[in-house]
N, CA, C and O of each residue as an XYZ file, in Angstrom:
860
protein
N     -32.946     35.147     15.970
C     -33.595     34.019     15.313
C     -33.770     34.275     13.809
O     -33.483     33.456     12.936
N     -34.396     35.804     13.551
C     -34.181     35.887     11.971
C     -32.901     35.208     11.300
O     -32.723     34.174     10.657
N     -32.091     36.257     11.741
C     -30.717     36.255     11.442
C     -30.100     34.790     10.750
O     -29.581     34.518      9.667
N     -30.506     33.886     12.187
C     -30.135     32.334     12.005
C     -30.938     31.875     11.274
O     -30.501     30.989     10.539
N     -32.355     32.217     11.136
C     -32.957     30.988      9.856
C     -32.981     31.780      8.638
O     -33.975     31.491      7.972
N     -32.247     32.682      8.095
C     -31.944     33.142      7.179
C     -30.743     32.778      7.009
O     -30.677     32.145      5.955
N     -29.485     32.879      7.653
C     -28.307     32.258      7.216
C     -28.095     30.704      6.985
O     -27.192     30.340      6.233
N     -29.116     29.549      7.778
C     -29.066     28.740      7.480
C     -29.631     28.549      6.151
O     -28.902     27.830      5.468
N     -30.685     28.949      5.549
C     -31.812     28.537      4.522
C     -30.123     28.846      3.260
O     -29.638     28.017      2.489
N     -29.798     29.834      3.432
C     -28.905     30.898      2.430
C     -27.598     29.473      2.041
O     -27.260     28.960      0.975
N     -27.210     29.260      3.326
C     -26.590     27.981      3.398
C     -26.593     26.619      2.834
O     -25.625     25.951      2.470
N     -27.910     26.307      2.824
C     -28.485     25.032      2.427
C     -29.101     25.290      0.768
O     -29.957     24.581      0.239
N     -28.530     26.293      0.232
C     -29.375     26.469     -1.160
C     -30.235     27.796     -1.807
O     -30.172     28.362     -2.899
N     -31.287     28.064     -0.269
C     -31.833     28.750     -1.344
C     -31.599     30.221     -1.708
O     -30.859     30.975     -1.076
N     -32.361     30.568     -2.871
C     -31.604     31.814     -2.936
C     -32.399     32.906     -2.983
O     -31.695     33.727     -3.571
N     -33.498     33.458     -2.711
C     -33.683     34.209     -1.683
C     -34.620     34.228     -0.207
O     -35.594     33.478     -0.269
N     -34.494     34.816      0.822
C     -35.084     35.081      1.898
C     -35.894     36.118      2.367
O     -35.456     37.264      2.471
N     -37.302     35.741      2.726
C     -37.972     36.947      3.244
C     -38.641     36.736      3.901
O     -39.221     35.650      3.902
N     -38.929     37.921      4.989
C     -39.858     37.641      6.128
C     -41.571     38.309      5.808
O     -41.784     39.017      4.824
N     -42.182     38.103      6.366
C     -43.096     38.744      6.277
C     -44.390     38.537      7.230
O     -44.721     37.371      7.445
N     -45.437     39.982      8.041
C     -46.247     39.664      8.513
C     -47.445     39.597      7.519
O     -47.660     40.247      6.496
N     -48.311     38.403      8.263
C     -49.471     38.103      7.364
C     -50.507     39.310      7.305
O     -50.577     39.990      8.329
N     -51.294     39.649      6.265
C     -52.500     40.413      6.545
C     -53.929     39.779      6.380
O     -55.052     40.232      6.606
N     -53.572     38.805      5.998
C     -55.031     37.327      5.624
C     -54.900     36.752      6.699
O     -53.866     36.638      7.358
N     -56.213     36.259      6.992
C     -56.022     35.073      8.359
C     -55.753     33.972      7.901
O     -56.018     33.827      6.708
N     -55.122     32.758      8.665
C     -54.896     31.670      8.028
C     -55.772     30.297      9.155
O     -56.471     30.455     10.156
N     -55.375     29.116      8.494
C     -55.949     28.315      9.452
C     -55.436     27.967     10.840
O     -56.194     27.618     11.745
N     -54.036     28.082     10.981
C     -53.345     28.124     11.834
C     -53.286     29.264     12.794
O     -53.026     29.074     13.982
N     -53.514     30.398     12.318
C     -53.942     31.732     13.579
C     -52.424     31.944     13.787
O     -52.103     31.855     14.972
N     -51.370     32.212     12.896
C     -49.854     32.201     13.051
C     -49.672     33.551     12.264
O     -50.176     33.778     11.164
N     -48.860     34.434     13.000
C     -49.324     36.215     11.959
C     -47.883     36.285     11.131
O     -47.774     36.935     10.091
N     -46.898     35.604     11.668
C     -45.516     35.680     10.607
C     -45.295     34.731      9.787
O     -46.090     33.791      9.820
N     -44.020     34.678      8.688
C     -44.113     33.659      7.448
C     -42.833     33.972      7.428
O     -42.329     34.960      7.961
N     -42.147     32.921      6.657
C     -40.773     32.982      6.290
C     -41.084     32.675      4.932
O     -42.057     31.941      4.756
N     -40.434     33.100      3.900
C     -40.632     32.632      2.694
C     -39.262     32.391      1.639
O     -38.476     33.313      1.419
N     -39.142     31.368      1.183
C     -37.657     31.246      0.496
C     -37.821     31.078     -0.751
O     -38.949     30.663     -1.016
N     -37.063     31.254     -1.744
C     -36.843     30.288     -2.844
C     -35.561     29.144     -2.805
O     -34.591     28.977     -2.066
N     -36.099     28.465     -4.000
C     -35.171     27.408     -4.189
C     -34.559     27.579     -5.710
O     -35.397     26.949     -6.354
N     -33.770     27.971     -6.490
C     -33.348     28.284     -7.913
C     -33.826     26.740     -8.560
O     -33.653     25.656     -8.004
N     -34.322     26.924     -9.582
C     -34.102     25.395    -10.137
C     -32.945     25.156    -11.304
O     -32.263     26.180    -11.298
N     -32.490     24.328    -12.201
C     -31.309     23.948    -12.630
C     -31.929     24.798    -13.914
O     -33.015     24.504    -14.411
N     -31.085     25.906    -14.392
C     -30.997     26.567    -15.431
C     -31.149     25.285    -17.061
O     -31.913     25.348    -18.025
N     -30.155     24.353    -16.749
C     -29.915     23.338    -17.933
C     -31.413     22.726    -17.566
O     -32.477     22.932    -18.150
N     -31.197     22.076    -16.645
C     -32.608     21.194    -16.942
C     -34.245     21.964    -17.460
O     -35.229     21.462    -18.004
N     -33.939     23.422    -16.976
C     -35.308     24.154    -17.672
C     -34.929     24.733    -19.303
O     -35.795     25.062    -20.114
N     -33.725     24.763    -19.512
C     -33.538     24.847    -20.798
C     -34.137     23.253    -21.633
O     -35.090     23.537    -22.359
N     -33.900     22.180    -21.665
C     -34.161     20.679    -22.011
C     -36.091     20.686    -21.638
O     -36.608     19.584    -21.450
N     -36.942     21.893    -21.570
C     -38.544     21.823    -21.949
C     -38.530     22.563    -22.768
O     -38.137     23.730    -22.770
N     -39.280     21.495    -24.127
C     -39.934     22.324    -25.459
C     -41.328     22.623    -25.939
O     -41.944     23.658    -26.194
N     -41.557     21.531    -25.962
C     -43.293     21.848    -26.137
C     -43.947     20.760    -25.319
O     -45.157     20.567    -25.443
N     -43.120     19.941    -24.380
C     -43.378     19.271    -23.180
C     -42.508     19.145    -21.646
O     -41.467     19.791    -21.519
N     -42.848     18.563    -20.888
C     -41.492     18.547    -19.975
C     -41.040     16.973    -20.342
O     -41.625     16.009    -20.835
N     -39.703     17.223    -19.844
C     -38.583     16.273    -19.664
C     -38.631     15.256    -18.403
O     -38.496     15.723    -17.272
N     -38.744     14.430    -18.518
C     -38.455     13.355    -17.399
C     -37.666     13.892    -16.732
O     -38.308     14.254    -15.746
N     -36.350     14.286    -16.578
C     -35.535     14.736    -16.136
C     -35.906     16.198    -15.385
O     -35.243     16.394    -14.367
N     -36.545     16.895    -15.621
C     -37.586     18.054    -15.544
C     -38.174     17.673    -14.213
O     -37.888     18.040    -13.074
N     -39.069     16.838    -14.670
C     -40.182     16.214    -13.378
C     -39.579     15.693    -12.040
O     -39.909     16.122    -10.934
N     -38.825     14.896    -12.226
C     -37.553     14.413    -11.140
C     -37.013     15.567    -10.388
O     -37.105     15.555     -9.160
N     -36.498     16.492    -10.955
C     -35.933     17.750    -10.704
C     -36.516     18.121     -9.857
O     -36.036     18.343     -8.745
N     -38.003     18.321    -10.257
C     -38.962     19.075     -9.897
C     -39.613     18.556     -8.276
O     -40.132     19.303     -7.447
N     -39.412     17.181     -8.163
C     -40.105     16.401     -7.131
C     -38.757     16.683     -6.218
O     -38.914     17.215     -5.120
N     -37.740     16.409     -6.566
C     -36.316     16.657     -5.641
C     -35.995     18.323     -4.698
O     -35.470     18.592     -3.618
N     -36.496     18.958     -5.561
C     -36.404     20.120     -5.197
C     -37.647     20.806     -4.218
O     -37.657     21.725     -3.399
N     -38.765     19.788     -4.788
C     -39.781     20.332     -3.279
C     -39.350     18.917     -2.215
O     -40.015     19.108     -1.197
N     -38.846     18.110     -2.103
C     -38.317     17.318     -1.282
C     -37.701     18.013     -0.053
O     -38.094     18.077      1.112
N     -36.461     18.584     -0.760
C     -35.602     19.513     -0.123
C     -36.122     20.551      0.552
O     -35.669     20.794      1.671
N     -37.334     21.485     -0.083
C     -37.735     22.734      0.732
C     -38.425     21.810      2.054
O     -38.244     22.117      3.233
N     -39.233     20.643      1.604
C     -39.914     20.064      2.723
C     -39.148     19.837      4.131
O     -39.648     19.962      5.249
N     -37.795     19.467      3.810
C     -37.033     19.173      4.417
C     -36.344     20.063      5.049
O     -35.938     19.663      6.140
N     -36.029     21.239      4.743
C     -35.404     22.663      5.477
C     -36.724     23.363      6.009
O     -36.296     24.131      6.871
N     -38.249     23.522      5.946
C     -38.738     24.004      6.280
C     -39.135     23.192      7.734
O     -39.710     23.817      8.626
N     -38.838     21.984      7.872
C     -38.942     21.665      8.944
C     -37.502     21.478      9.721
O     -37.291     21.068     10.863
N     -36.669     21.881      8.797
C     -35.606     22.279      9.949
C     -35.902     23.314     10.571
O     -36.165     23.529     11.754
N     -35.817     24.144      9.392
C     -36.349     25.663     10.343
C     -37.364     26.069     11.486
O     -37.243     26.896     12.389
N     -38.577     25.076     11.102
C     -39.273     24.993     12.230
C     -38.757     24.644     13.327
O     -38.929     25.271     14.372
N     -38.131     23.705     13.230
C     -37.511     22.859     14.659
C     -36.625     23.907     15.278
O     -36.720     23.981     16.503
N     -35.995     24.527     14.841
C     -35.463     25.779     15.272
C     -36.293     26.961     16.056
O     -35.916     27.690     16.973
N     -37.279     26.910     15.524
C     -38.345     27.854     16.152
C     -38.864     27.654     17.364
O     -39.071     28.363     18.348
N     -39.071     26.247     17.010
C     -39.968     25.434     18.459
C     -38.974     25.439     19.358
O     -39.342     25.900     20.438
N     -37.592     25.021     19.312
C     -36.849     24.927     20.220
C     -36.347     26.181     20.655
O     -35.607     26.240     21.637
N     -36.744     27.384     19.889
C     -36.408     28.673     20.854
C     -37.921     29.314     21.569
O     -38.067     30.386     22.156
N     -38.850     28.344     21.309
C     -40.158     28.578     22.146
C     -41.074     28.910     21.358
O     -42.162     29.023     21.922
N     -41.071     29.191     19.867
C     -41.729     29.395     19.245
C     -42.519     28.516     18.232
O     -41.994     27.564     17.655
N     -44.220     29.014     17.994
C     -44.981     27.588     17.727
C     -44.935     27.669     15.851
O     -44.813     28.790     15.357
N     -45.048     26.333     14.830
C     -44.181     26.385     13.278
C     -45.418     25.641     12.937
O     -46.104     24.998     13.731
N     -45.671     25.837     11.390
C     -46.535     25.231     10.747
C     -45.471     25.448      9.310
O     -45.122     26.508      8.790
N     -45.116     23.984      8.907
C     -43.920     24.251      7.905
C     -45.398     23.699      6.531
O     -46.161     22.732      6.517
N     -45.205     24.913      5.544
C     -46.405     24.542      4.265
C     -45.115     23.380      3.427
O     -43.900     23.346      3.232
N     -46.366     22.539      3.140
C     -45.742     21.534      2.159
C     -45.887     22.332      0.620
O     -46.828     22.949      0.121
N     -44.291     21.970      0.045
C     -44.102     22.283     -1.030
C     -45.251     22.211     -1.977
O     -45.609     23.203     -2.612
N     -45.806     21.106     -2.077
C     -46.644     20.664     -3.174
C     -47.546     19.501     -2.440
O     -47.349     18.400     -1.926
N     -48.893     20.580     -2.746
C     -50.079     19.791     -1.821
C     -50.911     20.531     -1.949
O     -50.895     21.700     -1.566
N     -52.151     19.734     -2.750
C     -54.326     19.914     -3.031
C     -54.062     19.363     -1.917
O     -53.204     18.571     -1.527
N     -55.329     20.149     -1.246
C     -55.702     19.797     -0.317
C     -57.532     20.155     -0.744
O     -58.253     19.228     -0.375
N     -58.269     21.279     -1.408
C     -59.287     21.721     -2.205
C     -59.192     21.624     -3.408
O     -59.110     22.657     -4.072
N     -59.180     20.626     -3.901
C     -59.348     20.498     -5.861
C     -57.800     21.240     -6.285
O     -56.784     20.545     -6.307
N     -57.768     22.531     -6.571
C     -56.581     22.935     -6.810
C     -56.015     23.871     -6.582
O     -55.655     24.880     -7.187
N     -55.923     23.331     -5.294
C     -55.773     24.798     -3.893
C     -55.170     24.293     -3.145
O     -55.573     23.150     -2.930
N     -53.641     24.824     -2.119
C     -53.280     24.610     -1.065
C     -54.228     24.679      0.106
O     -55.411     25.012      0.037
N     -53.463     24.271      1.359
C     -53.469     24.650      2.802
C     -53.483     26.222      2.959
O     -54.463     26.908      3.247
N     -52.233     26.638      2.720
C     -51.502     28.037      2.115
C     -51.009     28.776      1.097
O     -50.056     28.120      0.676
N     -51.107     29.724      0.488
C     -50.854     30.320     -1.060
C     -48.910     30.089     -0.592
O     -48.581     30.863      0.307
N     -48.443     29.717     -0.799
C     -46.474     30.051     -1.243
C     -46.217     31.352     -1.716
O     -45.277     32.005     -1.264
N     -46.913     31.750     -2.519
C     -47.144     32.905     -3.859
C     -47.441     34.153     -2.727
O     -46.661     35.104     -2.664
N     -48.357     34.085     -2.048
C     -49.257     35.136     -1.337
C     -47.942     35.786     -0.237
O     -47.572     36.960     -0.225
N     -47.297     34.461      0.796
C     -46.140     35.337      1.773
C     -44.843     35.455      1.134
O     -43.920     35.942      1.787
N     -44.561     34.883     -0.644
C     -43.844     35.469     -1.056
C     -44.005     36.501     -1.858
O     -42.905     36.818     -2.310
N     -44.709     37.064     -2.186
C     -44.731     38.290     -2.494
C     -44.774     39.781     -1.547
O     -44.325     40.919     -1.684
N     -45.901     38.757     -0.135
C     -45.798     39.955      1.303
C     -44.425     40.044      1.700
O     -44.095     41.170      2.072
N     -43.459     39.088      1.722
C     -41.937     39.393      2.121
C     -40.858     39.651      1.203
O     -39.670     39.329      1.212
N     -41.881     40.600      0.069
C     -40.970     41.241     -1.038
C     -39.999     41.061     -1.584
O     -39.140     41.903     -1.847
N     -39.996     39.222     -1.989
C     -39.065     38.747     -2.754
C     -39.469     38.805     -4.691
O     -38.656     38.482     -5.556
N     -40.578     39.185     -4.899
C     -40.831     38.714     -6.299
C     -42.638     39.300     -6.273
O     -43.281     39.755     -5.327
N     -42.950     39.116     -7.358
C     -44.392     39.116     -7.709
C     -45.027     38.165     -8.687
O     -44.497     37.082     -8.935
N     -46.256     38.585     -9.296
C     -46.714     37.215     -9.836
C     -46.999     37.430    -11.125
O     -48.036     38.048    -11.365
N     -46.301     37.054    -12.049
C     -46.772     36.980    -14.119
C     -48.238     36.745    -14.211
O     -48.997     36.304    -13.347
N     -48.491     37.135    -15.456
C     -49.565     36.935    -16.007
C     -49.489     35.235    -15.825
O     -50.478     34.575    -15.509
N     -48.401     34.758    -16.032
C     -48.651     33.042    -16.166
C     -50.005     32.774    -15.194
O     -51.101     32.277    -15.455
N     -49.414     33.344    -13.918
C     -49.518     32.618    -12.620
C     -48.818     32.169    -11.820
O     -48.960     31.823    -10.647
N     -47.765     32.188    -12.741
C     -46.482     31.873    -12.100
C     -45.584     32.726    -11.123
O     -45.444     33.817    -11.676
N     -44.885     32.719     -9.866
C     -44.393     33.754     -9.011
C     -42.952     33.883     -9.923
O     -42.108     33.042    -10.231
N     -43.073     35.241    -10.185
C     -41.613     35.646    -10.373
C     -40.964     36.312     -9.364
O     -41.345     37.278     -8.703
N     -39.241     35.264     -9.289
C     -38.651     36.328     -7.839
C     -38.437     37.026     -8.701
O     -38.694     36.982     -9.904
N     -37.792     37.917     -7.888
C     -36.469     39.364     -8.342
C     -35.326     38.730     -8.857
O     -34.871     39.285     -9.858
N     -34.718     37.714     -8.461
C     -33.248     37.293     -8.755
C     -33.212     36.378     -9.843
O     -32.315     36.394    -10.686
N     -34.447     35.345     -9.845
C     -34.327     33.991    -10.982
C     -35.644     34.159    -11.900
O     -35.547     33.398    -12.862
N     -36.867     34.917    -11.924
C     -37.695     35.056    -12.779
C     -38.496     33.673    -11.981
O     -38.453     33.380    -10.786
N     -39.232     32.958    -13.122
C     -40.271     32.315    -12.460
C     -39.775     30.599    -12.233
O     -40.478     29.633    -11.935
N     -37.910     30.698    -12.575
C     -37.263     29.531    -12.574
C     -37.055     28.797    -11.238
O     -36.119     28.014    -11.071
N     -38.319     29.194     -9.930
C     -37.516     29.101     -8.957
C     -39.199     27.736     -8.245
O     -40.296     27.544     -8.771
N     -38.526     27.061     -6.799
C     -40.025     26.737     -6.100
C     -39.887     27.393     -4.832
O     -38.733     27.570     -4.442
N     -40.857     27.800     -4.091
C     -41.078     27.861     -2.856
C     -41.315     27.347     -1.607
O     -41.711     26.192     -1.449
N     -41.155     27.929     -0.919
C     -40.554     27.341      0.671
C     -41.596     28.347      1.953
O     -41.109     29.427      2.286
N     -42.336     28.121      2.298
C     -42.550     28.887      3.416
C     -43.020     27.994      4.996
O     -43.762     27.013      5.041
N     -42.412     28.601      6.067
C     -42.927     28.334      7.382
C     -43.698     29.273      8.263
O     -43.073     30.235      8.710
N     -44.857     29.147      8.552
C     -45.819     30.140      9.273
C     -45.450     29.864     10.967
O     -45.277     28.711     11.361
N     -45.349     31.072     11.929
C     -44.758     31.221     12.948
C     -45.342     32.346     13.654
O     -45.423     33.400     13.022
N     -45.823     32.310     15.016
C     -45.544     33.069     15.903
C     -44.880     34.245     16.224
O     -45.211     35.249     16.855
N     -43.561     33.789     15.474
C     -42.161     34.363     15.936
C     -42.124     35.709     15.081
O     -42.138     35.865     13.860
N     -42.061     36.817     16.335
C     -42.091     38.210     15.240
C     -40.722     38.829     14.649
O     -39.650     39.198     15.127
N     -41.265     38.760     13.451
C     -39.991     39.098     12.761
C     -39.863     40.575     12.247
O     -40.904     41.226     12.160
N     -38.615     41.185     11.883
C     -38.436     42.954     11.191
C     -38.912     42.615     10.362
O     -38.642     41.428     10.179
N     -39.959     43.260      9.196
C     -40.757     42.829      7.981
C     -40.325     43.841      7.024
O     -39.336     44.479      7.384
N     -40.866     44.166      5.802
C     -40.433     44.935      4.894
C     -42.234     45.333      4.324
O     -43.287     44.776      4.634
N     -42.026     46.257      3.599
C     -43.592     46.647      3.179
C     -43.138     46.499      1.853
O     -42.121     46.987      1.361
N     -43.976     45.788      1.327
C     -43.844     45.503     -0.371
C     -44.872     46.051     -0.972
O     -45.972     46.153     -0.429
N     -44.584     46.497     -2.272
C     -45.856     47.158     -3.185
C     -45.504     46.447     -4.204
O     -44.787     46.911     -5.091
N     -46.135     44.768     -4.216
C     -46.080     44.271     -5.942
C     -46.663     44.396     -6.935
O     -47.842     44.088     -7.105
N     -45.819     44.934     -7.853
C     -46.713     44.948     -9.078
C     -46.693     43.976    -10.235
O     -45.919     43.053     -9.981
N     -47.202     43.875    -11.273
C     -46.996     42.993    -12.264
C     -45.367     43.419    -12.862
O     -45.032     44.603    -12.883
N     -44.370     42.259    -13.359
C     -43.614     42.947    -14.082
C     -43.849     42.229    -15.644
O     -42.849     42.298    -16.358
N     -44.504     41.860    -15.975
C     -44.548     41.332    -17.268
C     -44.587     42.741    -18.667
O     -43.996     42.825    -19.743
N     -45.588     43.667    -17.957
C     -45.678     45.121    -19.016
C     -46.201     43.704    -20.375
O     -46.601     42.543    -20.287
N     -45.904     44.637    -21.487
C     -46.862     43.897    -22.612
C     -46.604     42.675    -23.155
O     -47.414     42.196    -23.949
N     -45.491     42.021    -22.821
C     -45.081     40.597    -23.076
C     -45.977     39.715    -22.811
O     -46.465     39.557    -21.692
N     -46.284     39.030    -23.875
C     -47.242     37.705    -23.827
C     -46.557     36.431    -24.053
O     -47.312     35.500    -24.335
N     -45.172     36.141    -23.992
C     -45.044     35.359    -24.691
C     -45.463     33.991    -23.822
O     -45.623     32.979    -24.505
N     -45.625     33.889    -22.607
C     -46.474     32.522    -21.872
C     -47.789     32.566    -22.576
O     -48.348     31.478    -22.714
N     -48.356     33.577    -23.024
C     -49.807     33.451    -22.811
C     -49.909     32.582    -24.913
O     -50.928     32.013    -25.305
N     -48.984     32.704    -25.558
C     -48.929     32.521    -27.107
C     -48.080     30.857    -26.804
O     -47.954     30.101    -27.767
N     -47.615     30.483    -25.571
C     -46.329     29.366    -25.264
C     -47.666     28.612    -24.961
O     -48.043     28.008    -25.965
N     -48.563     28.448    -23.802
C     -49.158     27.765    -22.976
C     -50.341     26.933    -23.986
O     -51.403     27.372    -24.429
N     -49.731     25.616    -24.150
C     -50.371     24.766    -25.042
C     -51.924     24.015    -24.781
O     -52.492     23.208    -25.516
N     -52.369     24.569    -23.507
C     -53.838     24.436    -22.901
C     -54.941     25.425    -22.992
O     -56.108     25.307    -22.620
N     -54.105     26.808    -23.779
C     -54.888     28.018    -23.821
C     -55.467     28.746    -22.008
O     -56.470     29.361    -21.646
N     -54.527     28.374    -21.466
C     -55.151     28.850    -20.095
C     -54.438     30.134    -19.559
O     -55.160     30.466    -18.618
N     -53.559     30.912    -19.630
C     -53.608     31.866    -19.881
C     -54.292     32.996    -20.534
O     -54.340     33.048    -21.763
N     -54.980     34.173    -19.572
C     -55.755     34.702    -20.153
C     -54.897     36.184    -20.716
O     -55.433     36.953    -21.514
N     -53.560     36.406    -20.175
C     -53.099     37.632    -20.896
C     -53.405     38.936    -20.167
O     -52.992     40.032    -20.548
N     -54.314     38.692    -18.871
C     -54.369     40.051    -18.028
C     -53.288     40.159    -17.194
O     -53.038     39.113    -16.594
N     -52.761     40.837    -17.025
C     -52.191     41.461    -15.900
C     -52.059     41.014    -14.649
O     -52.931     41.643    -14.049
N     -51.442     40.226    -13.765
C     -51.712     40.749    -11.919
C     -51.871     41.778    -11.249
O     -51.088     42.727    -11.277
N     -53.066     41.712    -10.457
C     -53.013     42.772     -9.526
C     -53.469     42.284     -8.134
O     -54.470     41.633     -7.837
N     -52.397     42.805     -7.297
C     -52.963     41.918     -6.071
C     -54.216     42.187     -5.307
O     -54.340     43.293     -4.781
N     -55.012     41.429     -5.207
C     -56.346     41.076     -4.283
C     -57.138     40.028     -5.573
O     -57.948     39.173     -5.215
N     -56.787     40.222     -7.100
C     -57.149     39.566     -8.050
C     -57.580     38.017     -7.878
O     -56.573     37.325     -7.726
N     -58.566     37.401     -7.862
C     -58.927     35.861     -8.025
C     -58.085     35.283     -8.971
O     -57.621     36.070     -9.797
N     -57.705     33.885     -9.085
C     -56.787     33.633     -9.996
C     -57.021     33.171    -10.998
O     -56.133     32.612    -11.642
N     -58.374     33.266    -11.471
C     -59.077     33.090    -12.827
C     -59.030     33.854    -13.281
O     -59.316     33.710    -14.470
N     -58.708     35.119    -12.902
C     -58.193     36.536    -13.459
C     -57.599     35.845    -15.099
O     -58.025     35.596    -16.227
N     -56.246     35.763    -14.220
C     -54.991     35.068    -14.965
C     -55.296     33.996    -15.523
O     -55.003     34.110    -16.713
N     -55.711     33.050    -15.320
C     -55.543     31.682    -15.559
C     -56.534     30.669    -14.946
O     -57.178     30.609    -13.898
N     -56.345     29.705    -16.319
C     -57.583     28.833    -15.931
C     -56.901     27.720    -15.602
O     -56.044     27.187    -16.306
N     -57.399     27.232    -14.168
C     -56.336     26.462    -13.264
C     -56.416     25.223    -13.886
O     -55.454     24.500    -14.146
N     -58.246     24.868    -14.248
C     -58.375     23.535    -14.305
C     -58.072     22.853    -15.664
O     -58.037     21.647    -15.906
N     -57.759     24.421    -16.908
C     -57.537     23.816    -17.776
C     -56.104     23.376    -18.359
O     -55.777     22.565    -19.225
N     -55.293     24.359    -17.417
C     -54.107     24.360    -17.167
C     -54.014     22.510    -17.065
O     -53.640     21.643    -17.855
N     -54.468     22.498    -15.909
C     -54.261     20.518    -15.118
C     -54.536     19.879    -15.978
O     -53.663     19.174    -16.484
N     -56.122     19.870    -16.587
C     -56.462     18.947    -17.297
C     -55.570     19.007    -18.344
O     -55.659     17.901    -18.878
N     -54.786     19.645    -18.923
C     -54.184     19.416    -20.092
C     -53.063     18.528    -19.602
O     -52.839     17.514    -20.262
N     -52.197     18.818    -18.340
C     -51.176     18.135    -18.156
C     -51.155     16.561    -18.110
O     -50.346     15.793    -18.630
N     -52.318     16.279    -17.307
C     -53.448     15.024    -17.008
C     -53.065     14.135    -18.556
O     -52.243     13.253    -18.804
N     -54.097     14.857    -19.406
C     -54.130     14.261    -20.455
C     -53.033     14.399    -21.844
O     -53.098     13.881    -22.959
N     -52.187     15.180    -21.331
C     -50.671     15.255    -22.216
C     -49.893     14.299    -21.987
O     -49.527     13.384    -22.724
N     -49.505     14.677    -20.333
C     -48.340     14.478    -20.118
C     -47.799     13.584    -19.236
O     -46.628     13.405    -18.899
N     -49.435     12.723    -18.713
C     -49.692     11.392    -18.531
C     -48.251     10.263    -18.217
O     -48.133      9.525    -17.239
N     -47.302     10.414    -19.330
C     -46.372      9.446    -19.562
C     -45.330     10.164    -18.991
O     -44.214      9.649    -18.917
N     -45.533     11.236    -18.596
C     -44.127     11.930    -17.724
C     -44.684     12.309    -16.422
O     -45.507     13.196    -16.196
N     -43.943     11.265    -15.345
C     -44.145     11.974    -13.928
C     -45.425     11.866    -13.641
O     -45.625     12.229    -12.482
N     -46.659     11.426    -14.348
C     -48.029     11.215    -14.050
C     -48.798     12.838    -14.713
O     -49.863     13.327    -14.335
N     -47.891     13.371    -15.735
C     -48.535     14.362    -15.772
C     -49.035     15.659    -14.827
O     -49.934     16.490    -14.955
N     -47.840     15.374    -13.657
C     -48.406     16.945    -13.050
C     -47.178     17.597    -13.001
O     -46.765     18.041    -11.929
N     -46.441     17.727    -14.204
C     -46.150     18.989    -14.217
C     -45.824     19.620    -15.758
O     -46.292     18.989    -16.707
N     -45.262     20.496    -15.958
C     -45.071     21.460    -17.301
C     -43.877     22.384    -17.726
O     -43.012     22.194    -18.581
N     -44.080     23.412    -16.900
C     -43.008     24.446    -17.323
C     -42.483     25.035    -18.402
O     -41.415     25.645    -18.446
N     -43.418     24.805    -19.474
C     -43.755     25.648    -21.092
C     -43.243     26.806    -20.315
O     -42.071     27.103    -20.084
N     -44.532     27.512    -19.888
C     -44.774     28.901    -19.449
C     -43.505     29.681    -19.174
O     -43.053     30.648    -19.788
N     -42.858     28.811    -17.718
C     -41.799     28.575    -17.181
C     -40.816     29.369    -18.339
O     -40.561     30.561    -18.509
N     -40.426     28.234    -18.987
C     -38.953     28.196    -19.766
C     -38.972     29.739    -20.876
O     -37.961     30.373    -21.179
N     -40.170     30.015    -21.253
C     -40.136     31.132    -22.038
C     -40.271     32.406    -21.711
O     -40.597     33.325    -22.461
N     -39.940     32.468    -20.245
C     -40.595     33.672    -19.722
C     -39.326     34.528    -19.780
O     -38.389     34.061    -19.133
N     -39.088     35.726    -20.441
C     -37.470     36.289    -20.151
C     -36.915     36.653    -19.296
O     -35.726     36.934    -19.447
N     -37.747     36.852    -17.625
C     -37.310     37.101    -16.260
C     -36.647     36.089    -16.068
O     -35.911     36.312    -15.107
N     -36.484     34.992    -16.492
C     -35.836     34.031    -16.256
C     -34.080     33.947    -16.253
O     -33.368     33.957    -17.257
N     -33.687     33.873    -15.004
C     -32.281     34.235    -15.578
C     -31.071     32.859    -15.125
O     -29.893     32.931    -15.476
């Protein structure tokens, strides 16, 4: 079953795959995670300057469309080999400005990437150019033991880019609150009141586009 919902995901786009068991409880009481990325379009994150692009935002809604859409393939795959799926929606408050599930949290436990000072998840393969995909499962999978660390080292350049001042310039370290890093709400409110005329203002990718993991 690994095997197959890893070759399918690999198939359909994304570009990387990882498994991982949970060590947080969740609401679902489900101890495994699948976690993917999705690459986003190199050109279209080049075309954000000191705002996003219409074209950007679209991108952006298309591409969690798609994970929505393979994560419940994958589920359906699960269920139909007997196993019970809780596929996380790409993009979804459900608490002010908080998922169901962190994306960030079982991709970093299935040692695809870690997390910038942004806040932003950087994989290993695309930097922080990528969105996430995860399905929580039953189904026990071979796992990997990850030790993430920050890879940013002394580079600030999100924290000198981020036109809301919400970047605070510390470090990640995992068990860290995410006010550590970043101030979520001022992050939003800026987009809110920027960027309003694009996409409704929820999204950005300053941070994003300047980060040099980006490949």
């Amino acid at each position: 079953m690994q095997t197959k919902i890893k070759d399918f995901l690999l198939s359909h786009g994304a570009g990387q795959v990882g498994f991982c068991k949970l060590e947080a409880e969740n609401a679902f009481d489900l101890p495994y995670a699948v976690s993917y990325t999705l690459p986003l379009s190199a050109a279209i994150v080049d075309g954000i300057t000191d705002q996003p692009t219409h074209t950007y935002f679209h991108h952006y809604r298309s591409i969690n469309a798609l994970i929505d859409h393979l994560s419940l393939r994958c589920g359906r795959m699960l269920e139909t080999a007997g196993y019970r799926y809780v596929p996380i929606p790409a993009s979804q408050s459900v608490n002010g400005l908080q998922g169901i599930f962190s994306h960030k949290y079982a991709a970093v436990m299935a040692g695809i990437g870690s997390i910038g000072k942004s806040g932003l998840f950087i994989s290993t393969e695309n930097g922080p150019a990528v969105r996430l995909g995860t399905i929580l499962t039953d189904c026990p999978f071979s796992t990997v033991s990850a030790e993430p660390v920050c890879v940013c080292g002394d580079c600030n350049l999100c924290v000198r880019a981020c036109p809301a001042m919400a970047i605070s310039g510390n470090p990640w370290r995992p068990g860290d609150e995410r006010a550590v890093i970043l101030d979520a709400k001022a992050c939003s409110d800026y987009m809110k009141r920027n960027f309003q005329h694009i996409g409704r203002g929820s999204v950005c990718g300053i941070c994003m586009k300047v980060c040099p993991k980006r490949k």
